[in-house]
MIRO-5632 format. One record per residue: residue in three letters; x, y, z of N, C-alpha, C in turn. Coordinates in pm, whole numbers, plus 50000, padded with zeros to 5 digits. Atoms other than C-alpha are relative to their C-alpha. Layout:
! MIRO-5632
ALAXYZXYZXYZ/...
//
This chain:
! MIRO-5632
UNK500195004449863530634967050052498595003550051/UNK501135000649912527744985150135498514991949941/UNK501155011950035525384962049868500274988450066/UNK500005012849950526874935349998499204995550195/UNK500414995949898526034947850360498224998450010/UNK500794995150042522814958450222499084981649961/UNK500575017150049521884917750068499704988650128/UNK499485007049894523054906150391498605003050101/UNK501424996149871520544925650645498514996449906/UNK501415003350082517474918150351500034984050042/UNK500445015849956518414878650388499715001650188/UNK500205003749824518384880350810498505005950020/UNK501744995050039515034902550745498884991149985/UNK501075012650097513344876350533500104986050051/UNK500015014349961514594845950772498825001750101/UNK501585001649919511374836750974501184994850107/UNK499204998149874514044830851281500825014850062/UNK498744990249973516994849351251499155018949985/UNK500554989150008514394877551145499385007550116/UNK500644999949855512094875051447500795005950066/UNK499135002249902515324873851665500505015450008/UNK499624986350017516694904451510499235011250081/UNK500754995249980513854926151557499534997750144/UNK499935004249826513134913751928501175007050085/UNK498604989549942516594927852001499805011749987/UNK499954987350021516594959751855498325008750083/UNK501364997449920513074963452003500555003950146/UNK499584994349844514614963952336501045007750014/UNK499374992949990517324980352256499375017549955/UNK501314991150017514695007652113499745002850061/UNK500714993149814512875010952426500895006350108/UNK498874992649913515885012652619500675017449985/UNK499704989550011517065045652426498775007750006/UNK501354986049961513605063052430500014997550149/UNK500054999649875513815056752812501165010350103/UNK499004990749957517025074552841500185012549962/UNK500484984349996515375105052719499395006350101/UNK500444995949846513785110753026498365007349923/UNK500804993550070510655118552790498774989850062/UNK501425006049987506895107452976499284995449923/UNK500885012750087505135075852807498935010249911/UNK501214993650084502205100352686500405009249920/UNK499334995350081504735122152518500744997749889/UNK499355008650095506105094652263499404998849901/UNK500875005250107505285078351981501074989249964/UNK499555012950010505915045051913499314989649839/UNK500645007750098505475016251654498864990450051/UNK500795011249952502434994051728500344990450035/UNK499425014149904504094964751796500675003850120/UNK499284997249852506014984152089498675006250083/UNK500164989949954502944999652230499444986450120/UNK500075008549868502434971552493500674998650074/UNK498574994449885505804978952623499685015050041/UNK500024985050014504645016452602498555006450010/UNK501565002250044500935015352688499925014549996/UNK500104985650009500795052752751500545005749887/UNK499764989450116502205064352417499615001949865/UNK500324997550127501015077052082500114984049958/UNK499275009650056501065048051836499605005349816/UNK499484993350162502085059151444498774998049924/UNK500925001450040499025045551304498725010450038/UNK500734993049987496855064551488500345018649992/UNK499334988050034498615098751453499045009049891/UNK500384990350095496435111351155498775000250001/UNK501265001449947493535104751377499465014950106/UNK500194984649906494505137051573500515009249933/UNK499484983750048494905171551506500955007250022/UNK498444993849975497815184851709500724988250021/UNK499025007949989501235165051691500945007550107/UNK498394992349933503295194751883500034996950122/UNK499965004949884502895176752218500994988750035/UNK499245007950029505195149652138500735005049965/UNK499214992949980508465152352259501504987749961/UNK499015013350024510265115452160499364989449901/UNK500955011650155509445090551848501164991350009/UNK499425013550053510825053951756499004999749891/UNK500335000550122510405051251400500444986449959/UNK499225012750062510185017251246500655003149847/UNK499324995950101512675026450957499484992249889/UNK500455006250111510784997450746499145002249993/UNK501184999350030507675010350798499465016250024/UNK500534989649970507685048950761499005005949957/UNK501534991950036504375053150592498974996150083/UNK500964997749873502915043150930499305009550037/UNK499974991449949503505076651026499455009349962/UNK500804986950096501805109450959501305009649943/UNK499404989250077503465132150721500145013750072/UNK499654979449889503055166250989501154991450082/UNK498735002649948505415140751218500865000849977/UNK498905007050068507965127750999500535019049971/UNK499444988650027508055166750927500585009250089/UNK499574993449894508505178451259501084990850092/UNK498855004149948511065153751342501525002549927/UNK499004994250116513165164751042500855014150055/UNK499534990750013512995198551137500175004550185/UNK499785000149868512855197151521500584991950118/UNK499565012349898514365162551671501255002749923/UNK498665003950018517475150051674499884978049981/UNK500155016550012518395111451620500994996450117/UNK499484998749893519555101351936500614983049999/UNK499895023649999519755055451846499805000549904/UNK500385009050148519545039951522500984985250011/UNK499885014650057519535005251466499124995249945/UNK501165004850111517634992551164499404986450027/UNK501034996750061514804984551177499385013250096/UNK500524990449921514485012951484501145013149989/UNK498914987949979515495047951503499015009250070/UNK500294992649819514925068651865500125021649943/UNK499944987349990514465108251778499625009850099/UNK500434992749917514125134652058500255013749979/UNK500094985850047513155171752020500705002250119/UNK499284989949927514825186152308501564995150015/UNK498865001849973518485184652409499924994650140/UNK499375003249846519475165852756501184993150006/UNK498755008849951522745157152712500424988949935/UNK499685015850090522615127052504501015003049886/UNK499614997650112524915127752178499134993049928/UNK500375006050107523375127951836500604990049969/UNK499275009350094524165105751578499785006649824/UNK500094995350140524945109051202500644985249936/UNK499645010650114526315093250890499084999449868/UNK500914999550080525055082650595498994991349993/UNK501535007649974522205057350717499185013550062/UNK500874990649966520975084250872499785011249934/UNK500614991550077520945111450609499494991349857/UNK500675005150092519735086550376498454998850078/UNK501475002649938516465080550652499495010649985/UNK500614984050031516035120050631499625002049886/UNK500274996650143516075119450272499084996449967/UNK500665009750013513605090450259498545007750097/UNK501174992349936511195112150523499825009149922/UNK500714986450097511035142550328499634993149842/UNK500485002350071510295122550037498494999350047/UNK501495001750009507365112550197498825009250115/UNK500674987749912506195147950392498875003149922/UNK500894994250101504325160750089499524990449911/UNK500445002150123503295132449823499315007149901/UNK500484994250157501575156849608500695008949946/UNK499394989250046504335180449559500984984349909/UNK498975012950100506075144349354499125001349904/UNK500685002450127503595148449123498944990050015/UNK500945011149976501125126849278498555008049993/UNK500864993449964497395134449290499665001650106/UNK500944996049836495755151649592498594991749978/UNK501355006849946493185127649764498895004950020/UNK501214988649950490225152449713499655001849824/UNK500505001950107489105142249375498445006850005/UNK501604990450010485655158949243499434986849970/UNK500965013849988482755137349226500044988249866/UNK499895011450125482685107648996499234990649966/UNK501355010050027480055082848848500384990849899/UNK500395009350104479545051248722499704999849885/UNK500485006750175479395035848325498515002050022/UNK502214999450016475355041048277500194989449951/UNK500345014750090474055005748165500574991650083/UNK498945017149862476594982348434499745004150105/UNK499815000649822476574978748763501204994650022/UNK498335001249965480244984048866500114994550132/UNK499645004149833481734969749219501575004950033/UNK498554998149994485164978749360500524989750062/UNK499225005949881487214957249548501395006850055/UNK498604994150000490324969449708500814992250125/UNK499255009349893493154946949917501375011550136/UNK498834991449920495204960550214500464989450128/UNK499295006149873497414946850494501085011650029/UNK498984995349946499284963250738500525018149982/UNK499724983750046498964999650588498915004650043/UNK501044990650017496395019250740499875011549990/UNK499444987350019497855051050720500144999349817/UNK500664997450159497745045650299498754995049956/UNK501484998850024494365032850320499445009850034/UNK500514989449982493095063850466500425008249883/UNK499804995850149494485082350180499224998749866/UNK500595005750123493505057649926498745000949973/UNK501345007649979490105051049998499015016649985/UNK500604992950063488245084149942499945001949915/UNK500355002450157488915090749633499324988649896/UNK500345012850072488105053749541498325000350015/UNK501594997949995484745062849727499385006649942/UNK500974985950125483725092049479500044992549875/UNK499765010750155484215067749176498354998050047/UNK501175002650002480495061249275499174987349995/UNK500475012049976480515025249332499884990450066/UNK499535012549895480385000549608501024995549966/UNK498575002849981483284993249745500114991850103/UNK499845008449904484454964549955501744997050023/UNK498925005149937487974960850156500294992050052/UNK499705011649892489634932650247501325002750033/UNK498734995749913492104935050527500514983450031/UNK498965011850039494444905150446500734994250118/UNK499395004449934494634896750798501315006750078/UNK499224987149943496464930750973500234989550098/UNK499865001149881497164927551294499485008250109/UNK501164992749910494874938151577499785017849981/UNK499884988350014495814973951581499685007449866/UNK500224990150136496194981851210498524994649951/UNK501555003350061492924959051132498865003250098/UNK501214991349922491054983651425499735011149896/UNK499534989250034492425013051274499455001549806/UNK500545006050139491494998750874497825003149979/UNK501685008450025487794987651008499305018150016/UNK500204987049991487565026451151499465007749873/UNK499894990650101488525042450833498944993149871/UNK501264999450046485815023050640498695002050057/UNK501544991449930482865028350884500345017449934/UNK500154989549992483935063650824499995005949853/UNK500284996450111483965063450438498554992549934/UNK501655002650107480445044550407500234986649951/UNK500325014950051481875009550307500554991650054/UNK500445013749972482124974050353501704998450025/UNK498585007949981485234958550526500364982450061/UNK499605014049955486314921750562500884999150059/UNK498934998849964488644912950805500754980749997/UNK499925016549995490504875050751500544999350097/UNK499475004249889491724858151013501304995550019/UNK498554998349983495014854450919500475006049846/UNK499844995750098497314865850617500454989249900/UNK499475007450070497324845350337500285001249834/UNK499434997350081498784864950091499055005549898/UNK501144996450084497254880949776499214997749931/UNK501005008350082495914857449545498944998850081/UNK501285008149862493634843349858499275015749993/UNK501004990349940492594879549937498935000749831/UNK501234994650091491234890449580499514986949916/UNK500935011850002489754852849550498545003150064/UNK500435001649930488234861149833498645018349950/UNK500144980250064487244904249718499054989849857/UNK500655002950103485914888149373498944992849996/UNK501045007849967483924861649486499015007550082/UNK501354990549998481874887449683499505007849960/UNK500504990950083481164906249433499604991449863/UNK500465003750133480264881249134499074986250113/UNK501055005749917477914864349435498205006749909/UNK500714983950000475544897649347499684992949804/UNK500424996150193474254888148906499935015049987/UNK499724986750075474224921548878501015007649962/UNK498974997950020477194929948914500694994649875/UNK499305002150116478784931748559501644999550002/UNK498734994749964482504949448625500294998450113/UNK499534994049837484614949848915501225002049970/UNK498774993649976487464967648964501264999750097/UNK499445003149886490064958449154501175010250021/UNK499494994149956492284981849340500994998550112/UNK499274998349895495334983749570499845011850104/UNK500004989049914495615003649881500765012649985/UNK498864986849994498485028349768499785005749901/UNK500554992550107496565045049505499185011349964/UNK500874990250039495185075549376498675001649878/UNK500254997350099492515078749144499335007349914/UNK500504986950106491265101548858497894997450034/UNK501724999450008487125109948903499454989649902/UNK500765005550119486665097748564500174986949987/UNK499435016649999488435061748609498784992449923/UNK501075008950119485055042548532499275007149926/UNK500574996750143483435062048297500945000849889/UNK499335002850096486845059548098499554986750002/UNK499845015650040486795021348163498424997949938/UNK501365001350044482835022348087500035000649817/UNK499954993650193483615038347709500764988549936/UNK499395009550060486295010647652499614984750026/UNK500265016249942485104977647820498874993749855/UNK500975010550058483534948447630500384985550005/UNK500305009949883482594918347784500894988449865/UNK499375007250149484254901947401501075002449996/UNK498624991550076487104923747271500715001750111/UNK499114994649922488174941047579499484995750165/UNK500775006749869487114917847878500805009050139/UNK498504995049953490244932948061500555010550045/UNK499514987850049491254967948102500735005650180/UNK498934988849902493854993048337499385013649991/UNK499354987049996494065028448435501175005150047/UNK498614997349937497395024248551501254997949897/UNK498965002050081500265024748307501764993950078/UNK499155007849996503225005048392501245000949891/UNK498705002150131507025013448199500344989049961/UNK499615014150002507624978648240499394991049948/UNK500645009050097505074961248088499565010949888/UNK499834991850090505794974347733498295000649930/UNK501324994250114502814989047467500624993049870/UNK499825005750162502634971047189499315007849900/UNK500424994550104500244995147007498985013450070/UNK500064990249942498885027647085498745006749899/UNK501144997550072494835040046970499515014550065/UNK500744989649955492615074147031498774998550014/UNK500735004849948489955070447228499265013550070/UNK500854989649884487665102847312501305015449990/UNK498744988549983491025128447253501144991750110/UNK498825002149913492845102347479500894990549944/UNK499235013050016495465078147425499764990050085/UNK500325012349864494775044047517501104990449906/UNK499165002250072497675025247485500074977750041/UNK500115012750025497634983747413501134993650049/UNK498915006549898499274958047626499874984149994/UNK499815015749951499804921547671499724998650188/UNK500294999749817500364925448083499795012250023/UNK499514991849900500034947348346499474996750131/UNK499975002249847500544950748720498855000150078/UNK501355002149969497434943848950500105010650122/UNK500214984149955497414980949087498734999349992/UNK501505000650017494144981248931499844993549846/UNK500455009850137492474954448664498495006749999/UNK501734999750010488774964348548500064986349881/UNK499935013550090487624930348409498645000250001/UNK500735000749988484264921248342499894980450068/UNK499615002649901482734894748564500054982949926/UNK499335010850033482864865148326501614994749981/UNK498705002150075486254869948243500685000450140/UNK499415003649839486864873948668499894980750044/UNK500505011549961485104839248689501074990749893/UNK499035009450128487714823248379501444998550063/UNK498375000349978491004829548561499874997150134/UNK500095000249835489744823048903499744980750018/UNK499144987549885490954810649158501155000149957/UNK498884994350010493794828649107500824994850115/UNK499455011149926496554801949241501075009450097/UNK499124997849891498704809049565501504991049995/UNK498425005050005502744800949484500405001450137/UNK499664995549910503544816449809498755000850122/UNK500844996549904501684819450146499855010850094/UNK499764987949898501474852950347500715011949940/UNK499444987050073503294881850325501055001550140/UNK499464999650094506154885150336500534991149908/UNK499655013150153507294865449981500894996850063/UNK499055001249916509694842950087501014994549886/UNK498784992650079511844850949776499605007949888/UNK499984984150088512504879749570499734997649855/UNK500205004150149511284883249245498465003649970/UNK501544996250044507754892849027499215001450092/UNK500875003449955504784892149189499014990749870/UNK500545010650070502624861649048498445005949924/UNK501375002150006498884869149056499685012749856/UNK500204990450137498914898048771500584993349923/UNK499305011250151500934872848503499094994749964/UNK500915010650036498424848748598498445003549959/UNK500974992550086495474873148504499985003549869/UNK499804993050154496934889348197500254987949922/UNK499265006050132498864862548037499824983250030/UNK500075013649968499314823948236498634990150004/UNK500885007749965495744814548329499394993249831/UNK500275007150141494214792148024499235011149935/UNK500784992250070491914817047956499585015449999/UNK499604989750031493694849747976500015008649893/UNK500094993550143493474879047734501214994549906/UNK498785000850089497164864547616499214989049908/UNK500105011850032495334832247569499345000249876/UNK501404994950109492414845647371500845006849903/UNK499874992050108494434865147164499585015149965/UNK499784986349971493844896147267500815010050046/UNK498994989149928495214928147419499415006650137/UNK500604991849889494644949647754500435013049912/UNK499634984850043493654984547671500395004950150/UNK499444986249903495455011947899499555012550016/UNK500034986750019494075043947972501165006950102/UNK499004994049897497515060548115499475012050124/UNK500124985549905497155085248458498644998950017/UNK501214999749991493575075248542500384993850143/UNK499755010149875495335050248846501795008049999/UNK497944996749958498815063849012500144994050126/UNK499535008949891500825047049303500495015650075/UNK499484990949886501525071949635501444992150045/UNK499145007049933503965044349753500864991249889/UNK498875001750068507225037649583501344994350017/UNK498904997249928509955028949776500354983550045/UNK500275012449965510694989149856499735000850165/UNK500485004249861510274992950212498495003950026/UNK501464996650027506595003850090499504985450039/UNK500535011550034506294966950010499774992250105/UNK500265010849885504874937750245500474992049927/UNK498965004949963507054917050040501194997449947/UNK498634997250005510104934349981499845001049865/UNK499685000350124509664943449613500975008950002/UNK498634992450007513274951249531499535009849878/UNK499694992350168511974966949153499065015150065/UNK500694986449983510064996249355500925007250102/UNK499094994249965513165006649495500665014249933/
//
């Protein structure tokens, strides 16, 4: 019952009506219970889309823009989007609020007592479980965002690209470390929405690089069409690297990919390992394992820039975000293996260097759109 439950609220989610409609409701029904806390607008915290109902209160995005949180005395949590939020919140609502409303996609927490009854169950100790997963990411085994310095392949001129929508709270994360890799870096913001693509444009002025903002969202192929083509504008530019927003990565990333790349043999290459797209063969490389692939996921591709210019443009099945059905994502198949003149095509392999690229964000409600397999 409760998958079936569970299939049921994902289709009304994913209807571009019935979805809207949903969410419009619970929105007001949202506001309505943080109002019956008797808790002052500047004492809240809200989701960005409510903060025009709520002009006076916190909004989740900006949260890891300030230093003290203990002033805030009431939160609405969008339950689909808790990596909005800062990790000191989500921790001090755990251990100091109560849940006072839940209705998914909103849930109303207030630190003090006035009278209201909690609530429980198991939606709601599954949302607790799901916050303290994500209080600490580096106690999961993730890396801490405070990588030591890192430099460019000698001989190329590397570029980064990296795509984001709607997360600026894991672009801040992401994006330093990507900046010590030592190579121009350019973000494209896939068409946020006012708030998160302020909040985005911020956090690159403040790491030193280049941000694009589109004017609407048209999904991912379009963005790193759009990410590649300004970077193989530039002849010098040999490599580029392409990167997601929910990522950590190792100092050494391109000077591994520097030791393995060739613009012939290995046009192609990862630092992200993937269980799912299997190893077909497994070499030593420097004391490391680098392990041989047919696909993998477009976390991060280092390609060189003829072999960017052979598969491009990378075709759009879908428009926007969210997918509007479940299943793969396209634009990494059509790199590795579909486009005519893919490494599958050529007859080659992608090398892997495993644990050079890791994912912070895991969870399908991570996804913008709805990947059920990161559940």
């Amino acid at each position: 019952m409760t998958k079936l439950r569970d299939r049921l609220e994902r289709a009304v989610r994913s209807h571009r009506i019935l979805g809207r409609l949903r969410r419009d409701w619970r929105r007001r029904a949202a506001l309505h219970a943080l109002d019956r806390t008797g808790v002052a607008g500047e004492r809240s915290v809200v989701p960005f889309d409510l903060a025009a109902a709520r002009p006076a209160a916190a909004v989740h995005h900006a949260l890891f823009l300030l230093e003290g949180l203990d002033r805030f005395e009431a939160a609405i949590l969008d339950i689909e989007r808790l990596t909005d939020v800062d990790p000191r919140l989500l921790r001090d609502i755990r251990h100091s609020f109560r849940c006072v409303w839940m209705g998914a996609p909103f849930a109303v927490f207030h630190r003090g007592v006035n009278g209201a009854p909690g609530i429980a169950g198991d939606r709601l100790r599954a949302l607790l479980d799901r916050m303290a997963a994500l209080e600490s990411p580096e106690e999961r085994g993730f890396t801490p965002h405070r990588p030591g310095p890192g430099r460019a392949p000698a001989g190329s001129k590397v570029a980064i690209c990296v795509t984001t929508y709607e997360r600026p709270t894991a672009l801040s994360r992401s994006l330093p470390g990507i900046v010590r890799l030592g190579a121009p870096v350019l973000v494209i913001d896939d068409g946020s929405r006012p708030e998160a693509a302020l909040l985005n444009r911020k956090i690159c002025e403040r790491e030193g690089v280049l941000h694009l903002l589109l004017p609407e969202n048209r999904g991912l192929p379009a963005a790193m069409n759009m990410a590649l083509d300004f970077w193989l504008a530039d002849p010098l530019v040999e490599w580029i690297s392409y990167l997601q927003d929910d990522v950590d990565v190792r100092p050494e990333l391109l000077e591994v990919m520097g030791s393995l790349q060739d613009a012939e043999k290995a046009p192609l290459l990862t630092g992200f390992d993937a269980a799912d797209h299997p190893t077909v063969s497994t070499s030593d490389s420097g004391g490391r394992t680098i392990k041989m692939k047919r696909t993998s996921p477009a976390v991060h591709l280092h390609g060189h820039r003829s072999y960017w210019a052979s598969v491009m443009p990378i075709p759009s099945p879908y428009l926007g975000a969210p997918k509007q059905r479940i299943g793969a994502s396209l634009e990494d198949w059509w790199i590795t293996c579909h486009a005519p003149l893919s490494v599958e095509k050529r007859g080659l392999l992608l090398p892997c260097a495993p644990g050079l690229v890791t994912t912070f964000l895991s969870h399908r409600d991570d996804s913008t759109w709805d990947n059920p397999s990161t559940g």
